[in-house]
C-alpha positions in Angstrom: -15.2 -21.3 -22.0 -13.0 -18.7 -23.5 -15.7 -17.2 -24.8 -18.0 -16.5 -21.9 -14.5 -14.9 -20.1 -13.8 -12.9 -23.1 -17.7 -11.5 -22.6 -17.4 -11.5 -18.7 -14.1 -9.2 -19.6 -16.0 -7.1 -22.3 -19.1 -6.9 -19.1 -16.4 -5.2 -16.8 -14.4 -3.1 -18.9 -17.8 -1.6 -20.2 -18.7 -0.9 -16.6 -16.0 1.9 -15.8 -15.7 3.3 -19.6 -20.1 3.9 -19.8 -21.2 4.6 -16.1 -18.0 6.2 -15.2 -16.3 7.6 -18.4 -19.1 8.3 -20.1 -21.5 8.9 -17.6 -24.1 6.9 -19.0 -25.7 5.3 -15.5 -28.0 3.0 -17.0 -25.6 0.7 -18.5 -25.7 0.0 -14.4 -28.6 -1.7 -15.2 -28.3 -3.9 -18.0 -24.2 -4.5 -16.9 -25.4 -5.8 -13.0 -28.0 -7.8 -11.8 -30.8 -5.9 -9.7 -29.7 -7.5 -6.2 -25.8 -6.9 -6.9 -24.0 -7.7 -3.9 -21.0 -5.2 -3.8 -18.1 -5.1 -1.4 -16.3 -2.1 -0.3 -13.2 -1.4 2.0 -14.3 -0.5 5.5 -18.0 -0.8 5.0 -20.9 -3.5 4.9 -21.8 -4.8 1.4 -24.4 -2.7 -0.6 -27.0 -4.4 -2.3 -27.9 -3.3 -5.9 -27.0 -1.2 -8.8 -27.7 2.7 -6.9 -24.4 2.1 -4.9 -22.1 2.5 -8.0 -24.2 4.9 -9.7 -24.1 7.4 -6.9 -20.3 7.1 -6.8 -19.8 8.0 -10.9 -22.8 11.0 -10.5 -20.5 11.7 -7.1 -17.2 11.7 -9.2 -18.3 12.9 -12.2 -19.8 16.6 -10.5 -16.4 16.9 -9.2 -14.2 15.8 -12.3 -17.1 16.6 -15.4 -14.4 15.4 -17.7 -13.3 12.3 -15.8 -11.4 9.2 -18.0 -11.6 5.6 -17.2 -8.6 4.3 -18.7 -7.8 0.4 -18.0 -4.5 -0.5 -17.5 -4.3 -4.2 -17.4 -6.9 -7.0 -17.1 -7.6 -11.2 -16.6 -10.4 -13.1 -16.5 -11.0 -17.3 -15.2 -13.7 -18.7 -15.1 -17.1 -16.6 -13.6 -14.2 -13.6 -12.2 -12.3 -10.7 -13.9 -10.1 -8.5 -12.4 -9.5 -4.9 -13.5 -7.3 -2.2 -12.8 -8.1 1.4 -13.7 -7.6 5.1 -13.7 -9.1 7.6 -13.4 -7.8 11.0 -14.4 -9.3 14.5 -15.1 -9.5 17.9 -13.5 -11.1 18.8 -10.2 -13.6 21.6 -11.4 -16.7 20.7 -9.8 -17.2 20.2 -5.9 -16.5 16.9 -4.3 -19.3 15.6 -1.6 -17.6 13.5 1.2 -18.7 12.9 4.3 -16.9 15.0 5.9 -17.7 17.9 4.1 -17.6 19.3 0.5 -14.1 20.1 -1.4 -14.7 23.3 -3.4 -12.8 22.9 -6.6 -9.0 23.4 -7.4 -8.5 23.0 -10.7 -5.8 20.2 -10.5 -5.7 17.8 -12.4 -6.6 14.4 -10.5 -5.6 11.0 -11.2 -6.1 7.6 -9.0 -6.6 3.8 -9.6 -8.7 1.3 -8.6 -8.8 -2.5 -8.7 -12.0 -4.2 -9.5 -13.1 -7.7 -9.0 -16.4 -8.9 -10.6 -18.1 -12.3 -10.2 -20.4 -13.0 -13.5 -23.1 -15.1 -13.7 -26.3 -15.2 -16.6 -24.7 -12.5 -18.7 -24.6 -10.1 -15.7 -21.8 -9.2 -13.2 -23.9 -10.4 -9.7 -20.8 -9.9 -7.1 -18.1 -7.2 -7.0 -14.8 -5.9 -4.5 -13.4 -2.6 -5.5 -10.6 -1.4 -4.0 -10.0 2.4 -4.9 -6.9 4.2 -4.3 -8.4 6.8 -2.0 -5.1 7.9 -0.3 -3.8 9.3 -3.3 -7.0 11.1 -4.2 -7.7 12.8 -1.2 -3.6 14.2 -1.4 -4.5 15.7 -4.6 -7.4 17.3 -3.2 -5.4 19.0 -0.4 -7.2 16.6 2.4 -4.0 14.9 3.4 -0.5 16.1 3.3 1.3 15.8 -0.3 4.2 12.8 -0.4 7.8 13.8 -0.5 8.9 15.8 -3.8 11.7 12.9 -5.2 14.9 14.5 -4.6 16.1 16.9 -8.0 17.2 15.1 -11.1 15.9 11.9 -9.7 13.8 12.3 -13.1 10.9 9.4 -14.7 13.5 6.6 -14.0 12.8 7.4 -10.1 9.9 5.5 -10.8 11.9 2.4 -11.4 13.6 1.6 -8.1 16.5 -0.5 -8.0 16.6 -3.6 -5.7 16.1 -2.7 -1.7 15.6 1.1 -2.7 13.0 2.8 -0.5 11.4 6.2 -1.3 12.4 8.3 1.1 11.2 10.6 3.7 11.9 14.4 4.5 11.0 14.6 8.1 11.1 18.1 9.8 12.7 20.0 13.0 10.1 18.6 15.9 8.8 22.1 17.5 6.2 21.0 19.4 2.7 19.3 18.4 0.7 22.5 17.2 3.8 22.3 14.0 2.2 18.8 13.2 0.1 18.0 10.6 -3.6 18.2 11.6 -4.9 14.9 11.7 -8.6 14.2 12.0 -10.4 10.9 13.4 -11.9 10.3 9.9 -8.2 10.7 8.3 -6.9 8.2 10.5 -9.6 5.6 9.8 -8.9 5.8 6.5 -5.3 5.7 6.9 -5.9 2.8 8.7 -7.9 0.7 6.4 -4.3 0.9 4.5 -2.6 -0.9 6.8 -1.4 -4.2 6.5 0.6 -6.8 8.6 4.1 -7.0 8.8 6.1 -9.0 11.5 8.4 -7.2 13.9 11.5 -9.9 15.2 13.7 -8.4 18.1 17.0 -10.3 17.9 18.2 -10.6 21.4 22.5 -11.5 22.5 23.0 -15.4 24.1 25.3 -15.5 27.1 27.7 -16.9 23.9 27.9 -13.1 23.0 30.9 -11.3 22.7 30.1 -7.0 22.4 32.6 -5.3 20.1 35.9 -4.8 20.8 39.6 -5.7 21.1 38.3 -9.2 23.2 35.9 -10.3 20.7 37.1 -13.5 19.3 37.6 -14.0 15.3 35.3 -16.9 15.2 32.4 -14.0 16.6 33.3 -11.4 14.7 33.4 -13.6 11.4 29.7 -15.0 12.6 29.0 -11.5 12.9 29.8 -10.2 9.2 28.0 -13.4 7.6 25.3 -12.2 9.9 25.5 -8.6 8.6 25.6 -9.5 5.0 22.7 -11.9 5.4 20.3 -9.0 7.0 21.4 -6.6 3.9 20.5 -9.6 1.2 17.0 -9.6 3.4 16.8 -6.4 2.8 17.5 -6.3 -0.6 14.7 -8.9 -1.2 12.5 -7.1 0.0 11.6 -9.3 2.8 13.3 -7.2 5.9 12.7 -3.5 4.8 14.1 -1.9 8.4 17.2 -3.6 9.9 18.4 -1.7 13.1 21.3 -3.0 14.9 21.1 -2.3 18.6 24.7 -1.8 20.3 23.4 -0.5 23.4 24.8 -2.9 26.0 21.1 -4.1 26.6 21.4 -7.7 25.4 18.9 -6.3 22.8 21.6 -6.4 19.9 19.0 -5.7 16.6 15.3 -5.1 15.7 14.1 -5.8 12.3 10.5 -5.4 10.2 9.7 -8.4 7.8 7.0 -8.1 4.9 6.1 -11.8 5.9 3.8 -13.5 8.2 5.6 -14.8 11.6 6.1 -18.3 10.6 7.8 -17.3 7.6 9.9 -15.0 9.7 10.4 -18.1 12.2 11.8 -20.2 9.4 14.2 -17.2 8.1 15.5 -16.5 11.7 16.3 -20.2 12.2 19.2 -20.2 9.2 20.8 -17.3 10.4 24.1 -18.1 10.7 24.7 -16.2 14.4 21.2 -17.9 15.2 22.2 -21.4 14.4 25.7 -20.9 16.0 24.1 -19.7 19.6 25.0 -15.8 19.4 21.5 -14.8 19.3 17.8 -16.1 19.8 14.9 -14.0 18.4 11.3 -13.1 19.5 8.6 -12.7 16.7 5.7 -10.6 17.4 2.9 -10.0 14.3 2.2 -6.3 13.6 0.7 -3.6 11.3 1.4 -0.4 9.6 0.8 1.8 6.3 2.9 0.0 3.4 5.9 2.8 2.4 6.6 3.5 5.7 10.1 4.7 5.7 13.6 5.4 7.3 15.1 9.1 6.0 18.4 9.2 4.6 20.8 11.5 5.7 20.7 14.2 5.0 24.2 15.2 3.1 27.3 17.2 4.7 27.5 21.0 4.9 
């Protein structure tokens, strides 16, 4: 067995280093069966082996010196998974569908996460999941992510426990100021998205607002409550807390990178929950992962 998954592993590393890094597109052939089923994001699956060779010839006009450089891989039983990148410069133009990108010289680098099924010596099912997003910034075709603040340095790229990149928005003029945005950008955007659950934390008639008649018990409920959000947070599991002290009875609204009955199960040991201060409504959602709250900005 550990032989046929170190040859399944040899199968796919070959496919990216020869059709992509080397631009040799017949190893397509003898790599992939003839009828390879292959599965894309956002699109039906393409049959055979022309799918992947038109995407190397594709990338390879645009980046003629284009790496394939894996990063990490497993294999069990018929599947191995891959994750690449590919890196080069952007001298050659770029065919999309939308149009072609004249060359800019800049050096371009994305990933992409491969899973192929093997079966008879030949890969006979693949997923790929490219990093597309991150391309198409490079290339000018979406706006560029937020420079990390200065002296923020390599180790920016390690980020402690509940640290969130952060966001630089700017001075709202009026919509012609805002990014243009075209129907094909927000597809793709969109095919980015993933589901996250929204809870809305609403007061009991329990409930005592802030203030010099708010009993201890309450206000000690409260601060449990408080420092049980920012350990959610810090887990990763609540990225946005936003207390609500509005007077509405809506006293907090909160985004959890879990499905709704995990949410459920976290919401029921609140402490302010369990004690009757609060009840809470779940409601499943989506948005583009890093989605962010700005800092403030500092003083003077």
């Amino acid at each position: 067995m550990n032989d046929e998954v170190d040859g399944n592993k040899e199968r796919s590393r070959r496919l990216y280093e020869e059709i992509f890094g080397q631009g040799n597109y017949a190893a397509a052939d003898d790599l992939m069966t003839a009828g390879i089923v292959n599965h894309g994001p956002g699109s039906p699956p393409v049959l055979g082996t022309g799918g992947i060779k038109r995407q190397a010839a594709l990338l390879r006009t645009a980046i003629p010196d284009l790496r394939a450089t894996l990063n990490d891989q497993f294999g069990r039983h018929d599947r191995v998974v891959s994750r690449w990148t590919g890196s080069g410069t952007h001298s050659g133009p770029l065919m999309l569908p939308t149009g072609t990108v004249a060359a800019t010289g800049h050096s371009i680098s994305f990933d992409e996460i491969r899973i192929d099924r093997h079966a008879g010596g030949r890969i006979v099912e693949s997923w790929w999941i490219p990093d597309r997003f991150t391309l198409w910034q490079q290339l000018g075709l979406l706006p560029a992510p937020p420079e990390r603040p200065a002296g923020a340095g390599d180790a920016g790229n390690a980020r402690a426990p509940g640290k969130r990149r952060e966001a630089s928005p700017v001075a709202y003029t009026g919509d012609a100021a805002l990014p243009a945005v075209t129907g094909q950008m927000l597809g793709n955007a969109l095919q980015g998205a993933r589901p996250y659950t929204i809870c809305i934390l609403n007061a009991c008639p329990s409930y005592q607002e802030p203030g010099p008649a708010r009993e201890s018990w309450v206000a000690d409920l409260i601060w449990e409550h408080g420092k049980r959000n920012y350990a959610l947070y810090l887990a990763g599991l609540m990225p946005i807390v936003c207390p609500v002290g509005d007077g509405s009875g809506t006293t907090g609204v909160s985004i959890f990178d879990a499905d709704p009955d995990e949410v459920d199960r976290i919401m029921r040991q609140d402490p302010a929950v369990k004690a009757g201060l609060f009840t809470y409504q779940i409601h499943a959602t989506q948005t583009f992962p890093e989605s962010t709250l700005a800092s403030a900005s500092p003083a003077g």
